[in-house]
C-alpha positions as CSV (number, residue, x, y, z in Angstrom):
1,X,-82.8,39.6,-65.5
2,X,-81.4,36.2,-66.4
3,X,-83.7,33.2,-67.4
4,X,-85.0,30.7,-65.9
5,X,-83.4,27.7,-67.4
6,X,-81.5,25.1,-65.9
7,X,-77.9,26.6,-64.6
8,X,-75.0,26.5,-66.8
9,X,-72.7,25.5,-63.6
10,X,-73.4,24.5,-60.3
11,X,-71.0,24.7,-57.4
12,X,-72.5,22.1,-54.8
13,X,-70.9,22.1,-51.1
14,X,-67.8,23.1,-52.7
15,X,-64.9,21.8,-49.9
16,X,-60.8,21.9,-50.1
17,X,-58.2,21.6,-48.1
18,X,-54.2,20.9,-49.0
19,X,-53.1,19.6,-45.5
20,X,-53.7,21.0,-42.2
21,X,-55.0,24.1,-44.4
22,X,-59.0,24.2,-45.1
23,X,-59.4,26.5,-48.2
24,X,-63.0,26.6,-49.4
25,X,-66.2,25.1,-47.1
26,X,-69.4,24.0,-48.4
27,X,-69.5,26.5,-51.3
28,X,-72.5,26.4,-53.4
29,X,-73.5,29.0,-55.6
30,X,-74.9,28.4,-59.7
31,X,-74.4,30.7,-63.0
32,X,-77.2,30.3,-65.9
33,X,-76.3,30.1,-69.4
34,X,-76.8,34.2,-70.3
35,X,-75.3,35.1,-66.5
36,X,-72.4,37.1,-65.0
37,X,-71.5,36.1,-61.6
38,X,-69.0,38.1,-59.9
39,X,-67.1,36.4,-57.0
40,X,-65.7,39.4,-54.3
41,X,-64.1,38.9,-51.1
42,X,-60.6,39.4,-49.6
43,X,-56.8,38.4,-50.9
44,X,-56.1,35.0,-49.8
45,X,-60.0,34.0,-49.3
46,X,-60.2,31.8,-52.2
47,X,-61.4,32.8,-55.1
48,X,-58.6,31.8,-57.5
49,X,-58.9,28.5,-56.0
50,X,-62.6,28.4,-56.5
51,X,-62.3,29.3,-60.3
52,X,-59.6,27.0,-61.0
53,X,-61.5,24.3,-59.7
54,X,-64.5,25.4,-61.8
55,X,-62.0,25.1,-64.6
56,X,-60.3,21.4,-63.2
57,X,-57.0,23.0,-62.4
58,X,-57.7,21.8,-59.4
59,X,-59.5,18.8,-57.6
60,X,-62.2,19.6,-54.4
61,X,-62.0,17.2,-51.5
62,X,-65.9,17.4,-50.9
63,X,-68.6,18.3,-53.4
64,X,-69.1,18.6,-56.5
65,X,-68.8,21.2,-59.9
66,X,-71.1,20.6,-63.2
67,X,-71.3,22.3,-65.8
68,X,-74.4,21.4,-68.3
69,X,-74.7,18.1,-65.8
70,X,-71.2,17.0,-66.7
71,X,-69.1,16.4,-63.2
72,X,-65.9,18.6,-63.3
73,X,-63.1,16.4,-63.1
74,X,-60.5,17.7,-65.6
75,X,-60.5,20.9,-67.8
76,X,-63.5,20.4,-70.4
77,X,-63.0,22.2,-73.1
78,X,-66.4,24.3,-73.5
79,X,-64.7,26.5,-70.7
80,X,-62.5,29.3,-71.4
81,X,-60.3,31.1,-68.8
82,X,-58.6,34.3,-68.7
83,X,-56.0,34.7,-66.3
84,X,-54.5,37.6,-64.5
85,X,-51.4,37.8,-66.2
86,X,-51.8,38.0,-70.3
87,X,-50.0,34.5,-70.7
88,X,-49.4,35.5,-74.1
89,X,-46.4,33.4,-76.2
90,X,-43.7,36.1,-77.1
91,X,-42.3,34.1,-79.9
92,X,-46.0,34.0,-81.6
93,X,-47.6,36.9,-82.9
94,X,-50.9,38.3,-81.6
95,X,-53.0,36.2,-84.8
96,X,-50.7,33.0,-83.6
97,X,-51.5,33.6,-79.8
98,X,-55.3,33.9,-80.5
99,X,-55.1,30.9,-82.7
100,X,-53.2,28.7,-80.7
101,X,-56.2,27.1,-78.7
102,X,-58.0,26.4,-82.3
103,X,-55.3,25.1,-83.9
104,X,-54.9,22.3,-80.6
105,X,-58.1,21.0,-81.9
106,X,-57.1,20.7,-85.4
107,X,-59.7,23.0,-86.2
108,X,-59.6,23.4,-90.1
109,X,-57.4,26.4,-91.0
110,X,-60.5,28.0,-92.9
111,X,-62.1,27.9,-89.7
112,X,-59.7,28.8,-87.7
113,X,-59.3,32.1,-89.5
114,X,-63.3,32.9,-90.1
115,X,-62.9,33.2,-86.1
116,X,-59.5,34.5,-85.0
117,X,-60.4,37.4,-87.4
118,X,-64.0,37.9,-85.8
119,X,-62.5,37.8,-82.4
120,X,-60.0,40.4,-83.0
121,X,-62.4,42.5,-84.4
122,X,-65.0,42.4,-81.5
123,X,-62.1,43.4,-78.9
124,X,-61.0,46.3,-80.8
125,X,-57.7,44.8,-82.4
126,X,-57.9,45.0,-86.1
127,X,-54.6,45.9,-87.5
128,X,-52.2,44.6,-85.3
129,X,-52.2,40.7,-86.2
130,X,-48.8,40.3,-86.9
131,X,-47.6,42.2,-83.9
132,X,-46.0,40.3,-81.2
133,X,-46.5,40.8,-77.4
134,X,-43.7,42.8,-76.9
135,X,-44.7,45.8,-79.4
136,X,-48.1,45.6,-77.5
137,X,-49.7,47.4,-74.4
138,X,-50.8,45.7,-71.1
139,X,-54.3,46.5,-72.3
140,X,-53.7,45.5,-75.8
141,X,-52.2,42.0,-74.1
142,X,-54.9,41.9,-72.3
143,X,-57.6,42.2,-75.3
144,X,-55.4,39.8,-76.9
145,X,-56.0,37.2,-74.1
146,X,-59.8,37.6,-73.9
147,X,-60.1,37.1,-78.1
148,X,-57.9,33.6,-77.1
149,X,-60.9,32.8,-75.2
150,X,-63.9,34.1,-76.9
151,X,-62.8,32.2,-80.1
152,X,-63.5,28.7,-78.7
153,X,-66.3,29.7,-78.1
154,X,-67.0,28.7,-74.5
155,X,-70.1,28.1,-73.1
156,X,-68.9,29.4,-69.8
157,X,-65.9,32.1,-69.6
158,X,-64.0,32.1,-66.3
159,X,-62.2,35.5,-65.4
160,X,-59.6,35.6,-62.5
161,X,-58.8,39.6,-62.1
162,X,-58.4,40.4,-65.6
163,X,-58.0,43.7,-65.2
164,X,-55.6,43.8,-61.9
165,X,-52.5,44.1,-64.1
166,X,-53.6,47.2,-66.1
167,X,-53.3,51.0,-65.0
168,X,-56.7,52.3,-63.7
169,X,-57.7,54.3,-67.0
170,X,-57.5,51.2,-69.0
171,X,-58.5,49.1,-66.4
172,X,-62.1,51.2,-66.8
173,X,-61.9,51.3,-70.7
174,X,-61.6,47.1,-70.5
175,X,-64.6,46.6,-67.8
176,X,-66.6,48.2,-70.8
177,X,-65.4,47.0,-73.9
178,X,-66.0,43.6,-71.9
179,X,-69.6,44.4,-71.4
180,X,-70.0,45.8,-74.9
181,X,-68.8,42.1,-75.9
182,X,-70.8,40.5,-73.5
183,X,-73.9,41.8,-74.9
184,X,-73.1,41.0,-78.5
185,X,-72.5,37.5,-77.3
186,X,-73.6,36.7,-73.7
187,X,-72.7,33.6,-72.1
188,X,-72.2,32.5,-68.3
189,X,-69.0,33.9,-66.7
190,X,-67.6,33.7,-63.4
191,X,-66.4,37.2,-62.4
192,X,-63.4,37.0,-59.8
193,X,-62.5,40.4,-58.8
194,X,-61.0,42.2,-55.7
195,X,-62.9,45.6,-56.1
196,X,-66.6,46.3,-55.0
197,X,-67.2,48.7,-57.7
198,X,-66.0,45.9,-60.5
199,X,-67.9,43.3,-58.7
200,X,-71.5,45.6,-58.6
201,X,-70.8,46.8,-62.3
202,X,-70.0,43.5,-64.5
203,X,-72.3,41.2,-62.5
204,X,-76.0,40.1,-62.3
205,X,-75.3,39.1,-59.1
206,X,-72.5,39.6,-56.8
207,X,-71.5,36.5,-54.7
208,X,-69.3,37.5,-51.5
209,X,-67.2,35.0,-49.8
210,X,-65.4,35.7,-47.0
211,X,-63.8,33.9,-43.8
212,X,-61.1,30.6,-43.7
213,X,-62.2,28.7,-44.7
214,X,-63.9,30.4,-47.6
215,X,-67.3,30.3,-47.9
216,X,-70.4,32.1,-49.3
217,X,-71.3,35.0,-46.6
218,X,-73.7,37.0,-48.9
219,X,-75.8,36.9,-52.3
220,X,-76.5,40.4,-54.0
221,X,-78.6,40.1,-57.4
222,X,-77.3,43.4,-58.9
223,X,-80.8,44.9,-60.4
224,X,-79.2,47.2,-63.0
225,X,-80.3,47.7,-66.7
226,X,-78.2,46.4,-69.1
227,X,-76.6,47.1,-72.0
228,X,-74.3,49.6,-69.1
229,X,-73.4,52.3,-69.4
230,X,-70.6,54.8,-67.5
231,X,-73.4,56.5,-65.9
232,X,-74.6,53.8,-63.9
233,X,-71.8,54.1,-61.4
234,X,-73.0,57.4,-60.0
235,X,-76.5,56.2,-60.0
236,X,-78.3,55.9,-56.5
237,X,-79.1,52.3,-57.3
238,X,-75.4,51.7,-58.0
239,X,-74.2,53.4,-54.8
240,X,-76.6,51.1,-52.6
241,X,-75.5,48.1,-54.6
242,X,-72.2,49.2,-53.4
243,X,-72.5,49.8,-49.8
244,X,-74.7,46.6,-49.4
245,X,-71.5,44.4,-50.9
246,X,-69.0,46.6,-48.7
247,X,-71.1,45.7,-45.4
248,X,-71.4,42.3,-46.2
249,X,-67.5,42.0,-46.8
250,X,-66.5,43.9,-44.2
251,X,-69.0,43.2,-41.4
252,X,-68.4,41.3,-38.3
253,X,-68.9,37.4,-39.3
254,X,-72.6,36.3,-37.6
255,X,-72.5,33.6,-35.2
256,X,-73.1,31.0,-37.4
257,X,-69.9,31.8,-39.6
258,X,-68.0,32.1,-36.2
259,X,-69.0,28.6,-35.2
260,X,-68.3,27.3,-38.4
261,X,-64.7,28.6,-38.4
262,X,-64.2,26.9,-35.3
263,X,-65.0,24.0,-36.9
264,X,-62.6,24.5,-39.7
265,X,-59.9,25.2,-37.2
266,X,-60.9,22.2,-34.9
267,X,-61.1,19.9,-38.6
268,X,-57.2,21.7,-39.6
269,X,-55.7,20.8,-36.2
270,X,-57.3,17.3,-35.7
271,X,-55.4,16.4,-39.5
272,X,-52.0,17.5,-38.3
């Protein structure tokens, strides 16, 4: 269950548009410090857009982001992002690539190895630091990308689908060694993630947005013991957890969401 202190990030009346097209309406939703919130809904919907404001990549035309009470305007750099694609540099070597971030700082190089080396240790990598991308896996890339994050040491990790890339065996391996890693060091993240199953398994709770414009249909808090374990995805608890998100993504909208995408449609066409 996660505490009770003030939320790491809040996301209040979230709103963007680029032209005639409205994005994201009157998102709100909040992750606390020690918190995984997974962010589900359909291709297109959003979420990338969502987490890249969170990470001020990009600009909202309504509402606000904090994070610790500090208004979102440009990347901050107590965030840490991992993308889709591994992003890695294939002139450095996997030490370099995990480095790079630290040495932007002008972290001292004492420093700078005390935690490049702990990183590639907790993802599973030791051995294989003067490797370059190219003599790597997807998965291996892939680890390689999440120890470039967890060495600054964020105080809020945002994921965009980092797993999507990855065959489905590795793909599963990842989700765990992710929450192995989480519970050695938990911090707020913001899950983004196209499957259901993903969503129920990494998150606390499960926030489902849906329609165009975008915008929070549902709210699942995801009541599973942690540290987890494989065996939780056959569990009966799981299984509901599941059905519950599918329904509430796949559903017909209610009235209220109908009414309000009127009014997005209405808002597009009157700023043509």
């Amino acid at each position: 269950m996660p505490p009770s202190d003030d939320p790491r990030l809040v996301v209040d009346n979230a709103s963007l548009h680029y032209g005639a097209l409205d994005v994201l309406a009157d998102v709100s939703l909040t992750v606390q410090s020690r918190e995984i919130v997974s962010i589900v809904g359909p291709s297109g919907c959003g979420k990338t857009t969502l987490l890249r404001c969170v990470g001020g990549l990009n600009q909202l035309n309504g509402g606000e982001i904090r994070i610790d009470g500090q208004r979102v305007e440009k990347p901050l750099p107590m965030v840490s992002m991992v993308f889709q694609h591994f992003g890695l540099f294939p002139w450095r070597n996997m030490w370099s690539n995990i480095a790079y971030g630290l040495m932007l700082r002008r972290t001292p190089k004492a420093e700078i190895a005390r935690r490049v080396d702990a990183a590639i240790e907790m993802v599973g990598l030791k051995g294989f630091e003067k490797s370059y991308p190219h003599q790597l896996s997807g998965g291996m890339q892939q680890r390689a990308g999440l120890a470039r994050a967890l060495v600054m040491e964020p105080k809020l990790l945002l994921m965009d689908e980092p797993f999507s890339a990855i065959d489905a065996q590795t793909r599963e391996q990842l989700q765990f060694e992710l929450l192995r890693i989480w519970d050695r060091r938990p911090t707020a993240m913001m899950f983004v993630t196209h499957s259901i199953d993903e969503a129920v398994l990494m998150g606390d709770r499960v926030v489902v947005l849906a329609g165009r414009p975008a915008h929070v249909r549902a709210l699942r808090r995801v009541d599973l013991p942690r540290p987890r374990e494989r065996s939780v995805v056959t569990s009966p608890e799981f299984l509901n957890l599941r059905e519950q998100v599918w329904h509430d993504l796949f559903g017909q909208p209610t009235d209220g969401e109908t009414a309000s995408r009127g009014r997005g449609v209405r808002s597009a066409a009157g700023r043509k």
